[in-house]
N, C-alpha and C positions, 0 to 999 in steps of 0.2 A: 504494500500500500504506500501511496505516494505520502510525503511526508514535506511540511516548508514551515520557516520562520525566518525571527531576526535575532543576530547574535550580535553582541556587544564584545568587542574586544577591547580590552582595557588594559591597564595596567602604567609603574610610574615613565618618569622620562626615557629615555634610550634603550629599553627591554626591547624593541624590536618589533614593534605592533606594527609600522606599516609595512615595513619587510614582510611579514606574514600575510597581510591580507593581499599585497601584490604577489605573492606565492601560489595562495587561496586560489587567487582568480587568475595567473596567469597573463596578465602584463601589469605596466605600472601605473596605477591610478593615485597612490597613497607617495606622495612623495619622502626621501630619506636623503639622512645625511649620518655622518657617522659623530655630531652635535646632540645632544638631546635638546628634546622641544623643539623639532623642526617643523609637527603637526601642529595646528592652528586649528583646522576647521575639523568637523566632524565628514569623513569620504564613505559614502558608500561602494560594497564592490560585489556582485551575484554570481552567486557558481550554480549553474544548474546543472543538474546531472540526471539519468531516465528516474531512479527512485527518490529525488528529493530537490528542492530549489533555499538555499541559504540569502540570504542579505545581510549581510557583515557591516557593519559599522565599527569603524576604527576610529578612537579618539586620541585627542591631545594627552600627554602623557600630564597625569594631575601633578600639580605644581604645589609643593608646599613650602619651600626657599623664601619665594620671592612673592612679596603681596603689592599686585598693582591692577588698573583694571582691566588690562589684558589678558592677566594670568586668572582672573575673578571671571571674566568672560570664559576659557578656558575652561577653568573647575567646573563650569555650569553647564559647558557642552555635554563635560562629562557625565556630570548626573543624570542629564536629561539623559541623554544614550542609555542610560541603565533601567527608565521607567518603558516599563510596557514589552520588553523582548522575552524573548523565549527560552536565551539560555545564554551564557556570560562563558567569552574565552577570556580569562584572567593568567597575562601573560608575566612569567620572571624570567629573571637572568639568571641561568645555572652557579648556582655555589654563590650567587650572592641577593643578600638577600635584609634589607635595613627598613628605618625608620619608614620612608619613604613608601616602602612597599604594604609596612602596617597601616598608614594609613589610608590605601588605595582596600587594603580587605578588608575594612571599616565602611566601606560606599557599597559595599555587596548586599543585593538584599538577601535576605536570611531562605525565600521561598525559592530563588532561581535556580536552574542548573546551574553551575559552575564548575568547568573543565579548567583544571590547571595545564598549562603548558609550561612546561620548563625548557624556554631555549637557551639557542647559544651551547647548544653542548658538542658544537664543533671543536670549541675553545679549550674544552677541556682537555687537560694532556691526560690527568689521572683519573681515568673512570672508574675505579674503585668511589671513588667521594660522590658521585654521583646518589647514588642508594640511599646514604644515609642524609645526605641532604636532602629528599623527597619524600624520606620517612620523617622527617621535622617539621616538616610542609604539612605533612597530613593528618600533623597529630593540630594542626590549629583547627580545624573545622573539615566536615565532612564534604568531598570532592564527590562529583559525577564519575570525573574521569580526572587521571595525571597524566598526560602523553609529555615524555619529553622527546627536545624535536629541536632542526635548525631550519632555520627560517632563511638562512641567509645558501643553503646546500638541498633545502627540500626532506630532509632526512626526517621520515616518521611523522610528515606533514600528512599524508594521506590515512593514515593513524588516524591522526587526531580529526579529520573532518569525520572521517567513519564516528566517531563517538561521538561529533556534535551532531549528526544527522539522526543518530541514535536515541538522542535524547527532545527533539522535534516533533511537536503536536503533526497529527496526518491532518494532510488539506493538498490543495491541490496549488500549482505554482500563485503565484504570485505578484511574476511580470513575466513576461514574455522570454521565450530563450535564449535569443541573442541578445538579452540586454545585460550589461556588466556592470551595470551603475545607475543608481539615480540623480547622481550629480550632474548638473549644466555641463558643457563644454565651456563656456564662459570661466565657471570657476575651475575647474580643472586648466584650464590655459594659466588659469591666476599660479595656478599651485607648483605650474611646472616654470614656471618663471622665478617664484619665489625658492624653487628649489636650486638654481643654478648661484642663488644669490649666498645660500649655505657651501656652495661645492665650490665658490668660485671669490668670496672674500675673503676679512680676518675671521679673527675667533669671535671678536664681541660685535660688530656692524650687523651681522643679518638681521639679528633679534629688535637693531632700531627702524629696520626697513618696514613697508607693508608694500604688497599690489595691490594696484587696480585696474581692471579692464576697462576701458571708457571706451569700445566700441568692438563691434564682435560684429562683423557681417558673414553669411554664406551664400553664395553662388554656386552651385555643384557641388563638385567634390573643392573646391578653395575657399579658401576662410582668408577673411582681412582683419585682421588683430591689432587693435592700437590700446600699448598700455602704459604705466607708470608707476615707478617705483619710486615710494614714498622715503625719506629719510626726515630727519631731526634737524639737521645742521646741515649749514653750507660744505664745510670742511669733509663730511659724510658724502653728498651729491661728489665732490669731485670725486672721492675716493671711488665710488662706484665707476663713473664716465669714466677713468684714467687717464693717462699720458697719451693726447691725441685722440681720444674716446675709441683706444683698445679694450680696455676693459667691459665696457655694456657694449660691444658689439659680439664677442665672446661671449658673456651673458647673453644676448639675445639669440645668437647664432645657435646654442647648443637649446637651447628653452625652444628654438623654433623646429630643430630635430628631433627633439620629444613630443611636441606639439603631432608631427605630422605620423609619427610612429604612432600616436596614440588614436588619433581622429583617421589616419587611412587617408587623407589627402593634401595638398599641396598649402602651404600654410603664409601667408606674408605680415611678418610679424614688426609692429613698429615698436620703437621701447623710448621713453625719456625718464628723465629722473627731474623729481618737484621737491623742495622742501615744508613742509609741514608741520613745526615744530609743536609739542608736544602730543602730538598725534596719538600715541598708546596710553596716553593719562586722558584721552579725552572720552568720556564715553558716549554723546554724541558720533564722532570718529570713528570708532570702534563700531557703531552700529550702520554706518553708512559703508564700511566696509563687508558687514557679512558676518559681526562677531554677535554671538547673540547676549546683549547685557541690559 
């Protein structure tokens, strides 16, 4: 019998959630970086298969560092993702496991399913420790399932859908079969934009950036993209543009190759960069953006 729901995949900063759900689904919707908090928005991604259709939500990794109202924005995504689904992949990092993580299995509701995944056990050299750290895991609260798995090799991925499928009320699909997302291509253009800007600056500037699309056309199979990349300070804008504006052409270049991998057609992508200062304190800003506060 055919089987469908919605699963939440959660868990704190850098555990690797949207690695998994671009695993899940097979291309890349959920953008990464190897940064934590590179997910902002909550992405949808659908795996359907003959006995069962999944919709995965992958959220921001919940933030408990830093209190501002981006990150308030953020922790609310996350909640919200948690009310109403069917069953919770609550994802850690093999062999580690902190504060952080206690307060992410604190937002579980007590009646869901809840599959632990233990990734990252690529990394592990000594598999002996494995064991016992899953049996420590298990002794805090009763699990659906424990699959550990690497998100980043596919290892014991297919595992772990088997047990979320398994634990999914029967019904019958839920959108249509070639559909792998309910997100706009609008915001997925945002996302892959925003991602280039984690893989392609310093350590601390992405997190003052934000996108925005201010124009999305299609004609056929082409898309005319014109966007902008928000910063704080002047000194910020250049750092992005560079020396001769190498630097956002590069950024724009590799953001309009993922663009076009992702959509299947021909993409002509414009980019400039605004300043906006205090734009992530603003929450007005924040909400003209996409951030729900």
């Amino acid at each position: 019998m055919h089987r469908a729901g919605a699963v939440a995949i959660v868990g704190r900063p850098n555990v690797g959630k949207s690695t998994l759900l671009n695993r899940l689904v097979g291309c890349k919707l959920s953008i990464t970086s190897r940064r934590p908090q590179t997910t902002r928005q909550r992405i949808t991604g659908i795996v359907t298969r003959d006995d069962a259709q999944i919709v995965f939500v992958d959220t921001p990794g919940y933030q408990t560092e830093h209190v501002s109202p981006i990150n308030r924005a953020m922790n609310r995504s996350v909640a919200a993702a948690l009310e109403g689904v069917d069953a919770i992949v609550w994802v850690v990092e093999a062999l580690k496991f902190d504060a952080r993580d206690e307060t992410v299995a604190r937002l579980l509701p007590p009646r869901a399913p809840v599959i632990l995944a233990v990734n990252k056990t690529d990394t592990v050299k000594e598999k002996h420790r494995l064991l016992p750290f899953i049996a420590r895991l298990s002794g805090r609260r009763t699990f659906d399932a424990i699959v550990p798995i690497s998100a980043a090799t596919g290892a014991q991925v297919g595992e772990l859908l088997d047990a979320i499928v398994a634990r999914l009320p029967h019904g019958p699909p839920l959108h249509d079969a070639d559909e792998i997302t309910t997100v706009n291509e609008r915001v997925l253009a945002a996302e892959l934009l925003r991602e280039q800007l984690f893989r392609q600056l310093g350590e601390e500037l992405p997190y003052s950036t934000a996108v925005e699309v201010e124009r999305f056309q299609q004609k056929g199979e082409l898309r005319r993209i014109a966007a902008s990349i928000v910063v704080d300070k002047d000194g910020q804008k250049a750092i992005v543009i560079g020396a001769g504006g190498r630097k956002l052409k590069s950024i724009a270049s590799r953001a309009r190759q993922d663009m076009e991998r992702l959509f299947g057609g021909k993409v002509f992508l414009e980019v400039w960069v605004k300043v906006r200062r205090g734009w992530s304190q603003s929450e007005s800003a924040l909400k003209r953006m996409g951030f729900e506060t």
